[in-house]
LOZADREN-651184 format. One record per residue: residue number from 1; residue in three letters; chain; x, y, z of N, C-alpha, C, O in turn. Coordinates in nm, 2 decimals. Layout:
! residues N
(rec NUM; 'ALA'; 'A'; (X; Y; Z); (X; Y; Z); (X; Y; Z); (X; Y; Z))
...
This chain:
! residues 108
(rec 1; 'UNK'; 'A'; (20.89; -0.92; 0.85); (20.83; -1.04; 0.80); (20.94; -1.12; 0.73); (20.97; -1.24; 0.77))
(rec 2; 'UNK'; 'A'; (21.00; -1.05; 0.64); (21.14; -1.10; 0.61); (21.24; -1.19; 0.71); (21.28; -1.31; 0.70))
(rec 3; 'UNK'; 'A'; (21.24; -1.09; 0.78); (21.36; -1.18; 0.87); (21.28; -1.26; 0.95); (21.36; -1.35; 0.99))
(rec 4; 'UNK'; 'A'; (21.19; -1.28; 0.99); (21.12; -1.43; 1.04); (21.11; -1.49; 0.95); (21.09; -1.60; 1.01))
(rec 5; 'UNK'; 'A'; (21.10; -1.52; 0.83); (21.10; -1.60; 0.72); (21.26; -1.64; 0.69); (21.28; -1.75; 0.63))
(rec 6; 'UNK'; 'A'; (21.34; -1.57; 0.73); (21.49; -1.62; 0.68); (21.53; -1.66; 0.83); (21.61; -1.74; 0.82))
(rec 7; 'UNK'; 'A'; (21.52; -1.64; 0.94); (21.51; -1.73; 1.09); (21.45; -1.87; 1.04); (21.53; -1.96; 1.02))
(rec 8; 'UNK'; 'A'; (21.32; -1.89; 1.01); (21.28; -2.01; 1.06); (21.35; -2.08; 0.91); (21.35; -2.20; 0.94))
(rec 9; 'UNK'; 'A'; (21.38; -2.07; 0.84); (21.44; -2.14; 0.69); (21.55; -2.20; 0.76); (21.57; -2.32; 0.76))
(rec 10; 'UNK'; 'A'; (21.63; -2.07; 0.86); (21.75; -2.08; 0.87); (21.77; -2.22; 1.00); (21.86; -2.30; 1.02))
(rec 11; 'UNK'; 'A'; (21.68; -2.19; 1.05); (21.66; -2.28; 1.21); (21.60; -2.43; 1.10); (21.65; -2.54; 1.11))
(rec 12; 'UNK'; 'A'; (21.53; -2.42; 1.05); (21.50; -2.56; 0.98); (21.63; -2.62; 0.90); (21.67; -2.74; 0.90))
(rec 13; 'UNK'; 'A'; (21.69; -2.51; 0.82); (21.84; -2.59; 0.81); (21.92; -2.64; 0.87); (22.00; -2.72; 0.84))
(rec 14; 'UNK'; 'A'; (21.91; -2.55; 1.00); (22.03; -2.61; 1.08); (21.94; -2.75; 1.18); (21.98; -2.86; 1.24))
(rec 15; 'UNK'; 'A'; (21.89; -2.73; 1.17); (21.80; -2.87; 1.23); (21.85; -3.02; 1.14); (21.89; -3.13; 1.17))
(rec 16; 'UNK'; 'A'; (21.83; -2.95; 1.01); (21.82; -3.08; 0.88); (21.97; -3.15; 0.90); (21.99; -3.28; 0.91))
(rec 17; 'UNK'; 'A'; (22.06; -3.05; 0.90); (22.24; -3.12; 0.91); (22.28; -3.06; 1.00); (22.40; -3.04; 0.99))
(rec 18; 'UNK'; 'A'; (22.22; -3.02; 1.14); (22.36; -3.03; 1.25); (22.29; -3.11; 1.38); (22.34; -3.11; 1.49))
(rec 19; 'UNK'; 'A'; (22.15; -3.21; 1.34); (22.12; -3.31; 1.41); (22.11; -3.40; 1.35); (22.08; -3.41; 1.24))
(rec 20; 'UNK'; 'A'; (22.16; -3.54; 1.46); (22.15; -3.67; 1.42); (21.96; -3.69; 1.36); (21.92; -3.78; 1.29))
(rec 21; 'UNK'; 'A'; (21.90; -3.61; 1.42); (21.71; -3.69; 1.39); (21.70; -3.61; 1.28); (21.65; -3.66; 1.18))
(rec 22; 'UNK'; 'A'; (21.76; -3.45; 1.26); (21.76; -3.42; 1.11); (21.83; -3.45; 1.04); (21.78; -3.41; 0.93))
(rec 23; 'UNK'; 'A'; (21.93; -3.50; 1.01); (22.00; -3.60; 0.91); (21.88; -3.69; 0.85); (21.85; -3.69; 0.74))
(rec 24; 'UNK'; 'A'; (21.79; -3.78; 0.97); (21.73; -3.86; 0.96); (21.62; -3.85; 0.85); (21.59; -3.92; 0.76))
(rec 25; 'UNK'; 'A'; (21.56; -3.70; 0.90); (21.43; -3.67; 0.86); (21.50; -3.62; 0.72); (21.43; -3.63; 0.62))
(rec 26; 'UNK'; 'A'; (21.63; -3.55; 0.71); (21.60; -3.52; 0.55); (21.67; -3.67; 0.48); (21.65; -3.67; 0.35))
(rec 27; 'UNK'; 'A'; (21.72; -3.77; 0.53); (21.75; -3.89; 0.42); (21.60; -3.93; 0.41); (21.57; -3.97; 0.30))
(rec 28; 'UNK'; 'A'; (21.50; -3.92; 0.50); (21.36; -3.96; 0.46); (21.29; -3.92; 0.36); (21.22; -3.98; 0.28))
(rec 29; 'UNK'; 'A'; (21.33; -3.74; 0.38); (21.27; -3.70; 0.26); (21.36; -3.69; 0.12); (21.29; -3.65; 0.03))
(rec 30; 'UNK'; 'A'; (21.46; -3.71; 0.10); (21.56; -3.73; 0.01); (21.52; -3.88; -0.06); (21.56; -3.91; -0.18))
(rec 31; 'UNK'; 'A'; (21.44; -3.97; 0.03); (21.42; -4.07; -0.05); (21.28; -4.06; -0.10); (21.26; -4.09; -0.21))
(rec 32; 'UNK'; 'A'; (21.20; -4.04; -0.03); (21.10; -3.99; -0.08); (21.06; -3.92; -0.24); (20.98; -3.94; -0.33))
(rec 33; 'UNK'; 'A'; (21.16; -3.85; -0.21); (21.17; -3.73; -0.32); (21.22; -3.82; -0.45); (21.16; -3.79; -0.56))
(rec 34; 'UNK'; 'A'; (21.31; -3.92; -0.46); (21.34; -4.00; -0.55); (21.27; -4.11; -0.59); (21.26; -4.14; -0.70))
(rec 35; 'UNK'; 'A'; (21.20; -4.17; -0.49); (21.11; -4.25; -0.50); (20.97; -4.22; -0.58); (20.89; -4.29; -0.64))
(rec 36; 'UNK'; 'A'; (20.97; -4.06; -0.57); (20.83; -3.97; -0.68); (20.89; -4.01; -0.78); (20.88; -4.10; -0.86))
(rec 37; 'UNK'; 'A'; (20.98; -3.91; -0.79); (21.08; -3.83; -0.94); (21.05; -3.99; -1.04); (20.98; -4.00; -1.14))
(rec 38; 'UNK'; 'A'; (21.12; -4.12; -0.97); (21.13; -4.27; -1.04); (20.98; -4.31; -1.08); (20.97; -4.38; -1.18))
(rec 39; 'UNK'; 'A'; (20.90; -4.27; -1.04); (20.74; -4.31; -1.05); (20.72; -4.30; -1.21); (20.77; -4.23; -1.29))
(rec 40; 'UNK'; 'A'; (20.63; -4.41; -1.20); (20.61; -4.45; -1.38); (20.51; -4.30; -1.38); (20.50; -4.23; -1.48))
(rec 41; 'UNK'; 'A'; (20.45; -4.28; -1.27); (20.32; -4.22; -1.33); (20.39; -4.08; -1.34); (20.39; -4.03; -1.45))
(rec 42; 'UNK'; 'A'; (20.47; -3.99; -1.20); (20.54; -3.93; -1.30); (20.62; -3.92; -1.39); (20.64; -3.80; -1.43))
(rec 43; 'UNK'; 'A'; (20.71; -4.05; -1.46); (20.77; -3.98; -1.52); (20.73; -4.02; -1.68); (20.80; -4.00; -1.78))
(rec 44; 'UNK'; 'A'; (20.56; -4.09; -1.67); (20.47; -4.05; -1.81); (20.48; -3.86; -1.81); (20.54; -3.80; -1.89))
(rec 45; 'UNK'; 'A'; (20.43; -3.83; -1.74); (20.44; -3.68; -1.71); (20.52; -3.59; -1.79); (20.50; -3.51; -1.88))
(rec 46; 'UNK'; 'A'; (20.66; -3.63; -1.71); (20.76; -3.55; -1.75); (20.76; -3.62; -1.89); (20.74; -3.51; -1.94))
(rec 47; 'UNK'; 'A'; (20.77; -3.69; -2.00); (20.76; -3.74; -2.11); (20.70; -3.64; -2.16); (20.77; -3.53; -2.17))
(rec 48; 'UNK'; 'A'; (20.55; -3.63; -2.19); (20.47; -3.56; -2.20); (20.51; -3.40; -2.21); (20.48; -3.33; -2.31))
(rec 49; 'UNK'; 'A'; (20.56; -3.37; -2.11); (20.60; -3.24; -2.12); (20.73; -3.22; -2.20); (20.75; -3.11; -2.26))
(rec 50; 'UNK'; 'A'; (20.80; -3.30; -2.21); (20.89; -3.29; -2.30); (20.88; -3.30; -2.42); (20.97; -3.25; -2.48))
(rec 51; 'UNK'; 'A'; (20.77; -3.39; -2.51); (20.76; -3.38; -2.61); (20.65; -3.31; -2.62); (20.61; -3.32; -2.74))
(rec 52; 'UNK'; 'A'; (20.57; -3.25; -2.56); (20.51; -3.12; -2.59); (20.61; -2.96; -2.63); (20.57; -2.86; -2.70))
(rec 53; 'UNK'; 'A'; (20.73; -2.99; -2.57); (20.81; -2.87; -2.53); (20.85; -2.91; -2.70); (20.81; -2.84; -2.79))
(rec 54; 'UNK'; 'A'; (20.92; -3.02; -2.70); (20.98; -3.03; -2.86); (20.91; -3.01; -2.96); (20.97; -2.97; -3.06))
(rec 55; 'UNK'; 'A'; (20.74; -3.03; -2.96); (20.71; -3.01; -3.08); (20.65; -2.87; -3.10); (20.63; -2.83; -3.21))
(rec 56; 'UNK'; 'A'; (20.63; -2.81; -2.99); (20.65; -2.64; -2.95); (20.73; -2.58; -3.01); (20.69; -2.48; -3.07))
(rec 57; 'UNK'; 'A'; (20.90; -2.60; -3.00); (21.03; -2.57; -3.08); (20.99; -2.60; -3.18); (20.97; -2.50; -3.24))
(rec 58; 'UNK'; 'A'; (20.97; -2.72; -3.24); (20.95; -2.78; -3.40); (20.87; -2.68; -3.45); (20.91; -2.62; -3.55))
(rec 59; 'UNK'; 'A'; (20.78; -2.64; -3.43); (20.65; -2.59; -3.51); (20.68; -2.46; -3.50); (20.66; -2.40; -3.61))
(rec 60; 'UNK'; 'A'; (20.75; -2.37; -3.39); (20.72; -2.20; -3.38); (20.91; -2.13; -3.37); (20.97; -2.02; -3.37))
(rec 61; 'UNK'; 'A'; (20.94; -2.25; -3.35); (21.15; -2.17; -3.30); (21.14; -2.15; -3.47); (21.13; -2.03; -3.45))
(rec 62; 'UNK'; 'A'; (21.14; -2.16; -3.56); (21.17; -2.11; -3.70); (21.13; -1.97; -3.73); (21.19; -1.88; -3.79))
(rec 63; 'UNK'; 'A'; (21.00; -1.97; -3.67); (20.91; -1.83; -3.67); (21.00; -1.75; -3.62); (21.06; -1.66; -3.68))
(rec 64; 'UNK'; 'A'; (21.01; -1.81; -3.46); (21.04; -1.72; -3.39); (21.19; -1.68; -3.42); (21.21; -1.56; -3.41))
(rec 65; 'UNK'; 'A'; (21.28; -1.75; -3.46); (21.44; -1.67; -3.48); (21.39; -1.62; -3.62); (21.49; -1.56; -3.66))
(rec 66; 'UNK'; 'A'; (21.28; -1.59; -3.74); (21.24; -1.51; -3.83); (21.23; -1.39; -3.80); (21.28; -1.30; -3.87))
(rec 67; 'UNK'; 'A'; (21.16; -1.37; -3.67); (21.08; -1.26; -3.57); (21.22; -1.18; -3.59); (21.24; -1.08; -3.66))
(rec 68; 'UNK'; 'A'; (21.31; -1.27; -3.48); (21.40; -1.22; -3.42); (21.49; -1.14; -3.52); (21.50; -1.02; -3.52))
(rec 69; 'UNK'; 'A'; (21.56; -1.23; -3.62); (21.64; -1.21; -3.74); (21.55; -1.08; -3.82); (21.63; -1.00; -3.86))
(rec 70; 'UNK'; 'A'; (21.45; -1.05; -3.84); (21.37; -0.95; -3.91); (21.41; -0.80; -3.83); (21.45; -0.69; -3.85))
(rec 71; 'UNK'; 'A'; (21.37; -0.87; -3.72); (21.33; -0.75; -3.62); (21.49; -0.65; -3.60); (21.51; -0.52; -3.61))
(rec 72; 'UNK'; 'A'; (21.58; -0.74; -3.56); (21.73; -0.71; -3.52); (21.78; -0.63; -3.60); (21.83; -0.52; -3.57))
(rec 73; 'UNK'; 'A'; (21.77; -0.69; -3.76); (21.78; -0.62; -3.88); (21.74; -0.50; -3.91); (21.82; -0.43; -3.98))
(rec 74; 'UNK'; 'A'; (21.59; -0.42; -3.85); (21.56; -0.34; -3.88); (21.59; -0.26; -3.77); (21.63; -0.15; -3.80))
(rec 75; 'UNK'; 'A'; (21.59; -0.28; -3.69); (21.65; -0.23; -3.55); (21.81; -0.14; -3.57); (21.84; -0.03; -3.52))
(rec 76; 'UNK'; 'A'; (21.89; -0.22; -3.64); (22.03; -0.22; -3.62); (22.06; -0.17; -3.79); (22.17; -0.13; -3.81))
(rec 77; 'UNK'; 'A'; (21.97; -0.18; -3.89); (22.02; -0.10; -4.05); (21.97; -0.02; -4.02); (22.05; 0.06; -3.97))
(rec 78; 'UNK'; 'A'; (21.84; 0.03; -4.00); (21.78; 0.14; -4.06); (21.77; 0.29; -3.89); (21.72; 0.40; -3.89))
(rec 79; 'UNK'; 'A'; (21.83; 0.22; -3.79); (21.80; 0.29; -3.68); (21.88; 0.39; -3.63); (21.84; 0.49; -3.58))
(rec 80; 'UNK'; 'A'; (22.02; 0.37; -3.65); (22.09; 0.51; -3.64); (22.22; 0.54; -3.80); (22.26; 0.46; -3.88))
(rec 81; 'UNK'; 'A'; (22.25; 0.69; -3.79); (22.31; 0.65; -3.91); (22.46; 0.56; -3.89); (22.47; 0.47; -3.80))
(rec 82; 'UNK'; 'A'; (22.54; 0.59; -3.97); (22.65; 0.46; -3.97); (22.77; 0.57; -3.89); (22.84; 0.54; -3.79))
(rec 83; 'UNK'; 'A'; (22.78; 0.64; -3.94); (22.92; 0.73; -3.82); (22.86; 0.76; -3.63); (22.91; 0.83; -3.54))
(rec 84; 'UNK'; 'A'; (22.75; 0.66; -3.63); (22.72; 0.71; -3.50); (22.73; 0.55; -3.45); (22.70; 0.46; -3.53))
(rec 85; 'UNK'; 'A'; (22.76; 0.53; -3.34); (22.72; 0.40; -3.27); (22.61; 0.35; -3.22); (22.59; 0.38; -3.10))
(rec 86; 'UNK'; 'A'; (22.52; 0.28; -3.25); (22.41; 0.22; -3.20); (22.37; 0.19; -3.05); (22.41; 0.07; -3.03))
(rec 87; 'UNK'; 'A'; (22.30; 0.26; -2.92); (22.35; 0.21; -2.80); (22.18; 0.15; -2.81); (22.08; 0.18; -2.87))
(rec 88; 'UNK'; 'A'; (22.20; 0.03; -2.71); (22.05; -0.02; -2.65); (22.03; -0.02; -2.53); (22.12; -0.04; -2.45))
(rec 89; 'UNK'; 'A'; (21.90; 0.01; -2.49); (21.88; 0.03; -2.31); (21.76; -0.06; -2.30); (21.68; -0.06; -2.39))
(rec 90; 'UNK'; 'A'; (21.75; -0.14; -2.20); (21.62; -0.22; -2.15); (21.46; -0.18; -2.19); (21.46; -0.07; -2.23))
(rec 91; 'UNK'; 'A'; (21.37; -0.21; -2.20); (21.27; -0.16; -2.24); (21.20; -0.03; -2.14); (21.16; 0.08; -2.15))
(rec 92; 'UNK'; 'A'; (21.24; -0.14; -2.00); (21.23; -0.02; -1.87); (21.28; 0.09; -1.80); (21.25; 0.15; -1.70))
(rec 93; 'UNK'; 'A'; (21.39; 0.10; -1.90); (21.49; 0.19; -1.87); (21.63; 0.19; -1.88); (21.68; 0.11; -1.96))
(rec 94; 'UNK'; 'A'; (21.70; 0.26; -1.82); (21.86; 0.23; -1.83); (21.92; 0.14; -1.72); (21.86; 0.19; -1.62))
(rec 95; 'UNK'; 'A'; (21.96; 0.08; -1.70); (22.04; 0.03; -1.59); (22.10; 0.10; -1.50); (22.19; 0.17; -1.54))
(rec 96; 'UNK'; 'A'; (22.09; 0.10; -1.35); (22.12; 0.15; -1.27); (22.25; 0.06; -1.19); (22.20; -0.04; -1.14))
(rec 97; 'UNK'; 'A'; (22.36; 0.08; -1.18); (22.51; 0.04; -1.10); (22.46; 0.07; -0.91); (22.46; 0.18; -0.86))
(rec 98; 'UNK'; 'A'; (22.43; -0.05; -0.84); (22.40; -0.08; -0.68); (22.47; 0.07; -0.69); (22.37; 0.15; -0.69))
(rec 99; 'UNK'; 'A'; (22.60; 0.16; -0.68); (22.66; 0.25; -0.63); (22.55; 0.37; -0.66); (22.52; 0.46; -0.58))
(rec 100; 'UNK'; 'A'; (22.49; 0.36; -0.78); (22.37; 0.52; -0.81); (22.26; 0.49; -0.75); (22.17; 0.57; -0.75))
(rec 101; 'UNK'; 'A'; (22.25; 0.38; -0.69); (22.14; 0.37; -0.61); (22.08; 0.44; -0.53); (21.97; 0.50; -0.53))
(rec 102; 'UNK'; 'A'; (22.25; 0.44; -0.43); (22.23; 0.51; -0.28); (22.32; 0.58; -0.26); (22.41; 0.56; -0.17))
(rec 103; 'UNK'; 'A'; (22.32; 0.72; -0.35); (22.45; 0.82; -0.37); (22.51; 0.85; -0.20); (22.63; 0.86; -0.15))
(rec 104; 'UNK'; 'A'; (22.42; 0.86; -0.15); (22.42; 0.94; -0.01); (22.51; 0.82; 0.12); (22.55; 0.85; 0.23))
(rec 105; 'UNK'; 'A'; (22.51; 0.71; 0.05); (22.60; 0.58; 0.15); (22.78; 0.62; 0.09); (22.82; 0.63; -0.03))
(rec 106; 'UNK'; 'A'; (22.85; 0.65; 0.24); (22.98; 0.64; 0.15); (23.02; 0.51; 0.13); (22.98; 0.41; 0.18))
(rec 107; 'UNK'; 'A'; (23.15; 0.54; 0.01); (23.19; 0.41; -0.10); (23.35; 0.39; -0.04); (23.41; 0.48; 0.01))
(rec 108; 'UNK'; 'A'; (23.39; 0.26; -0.05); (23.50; 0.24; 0.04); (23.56; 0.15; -0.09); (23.67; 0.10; -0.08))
């Protein structure tokens, strides 16, 4: 299914820039696409969402670098002693290197 999904992507791009009617059809939709984006009514929208986002930051980013700053703190004073080095691993596990993936493929 994959690779019919990366065929037809691929056959619609090469349509978009290595024909003269696809050049066409994507400056159509290239203006298109600008002609939204410019729109009063979206870009009340995007407003909107932006000063939603800011006053989201205003109100909880203080918390949250508290969270962070608290948390880090206790994480990193009280978590290993001091002659040992502190290591950290993902929540999900350790990180795996593409090469321990697939021991069994030779490495060149």
């Amino acid at each position: 299914m994959k690779g019919k999904l990366a065929f037809a992507v691929g056959a619609g791009v090469g349509y978009l820039f290595g024909t003269r009617a696809g050049r066409q059809q994507f400056e159509k939709l290239k203006s298109w696409a600008s002609d939204t984006w410019n729109d009063p009514r979206v870009q009340g929208y995007v407003q909107e969402a932006e000063h939603a986002a800011a006053d989201f930051a205003r109100t909880q980013g203080g918390a949250l670098k508290d969270k962070a700053v608290s948390t880090a703190k206790s994480k990193f004073s009280s978590g290993a002693p001091q002659d040992e080095p502190t290591t950290w691993e993902p929540a999900d596990g350790p990180l795996v290197d593409a090469d321990d993936a697939k021991p069994d493929v030779p490495r060149y």
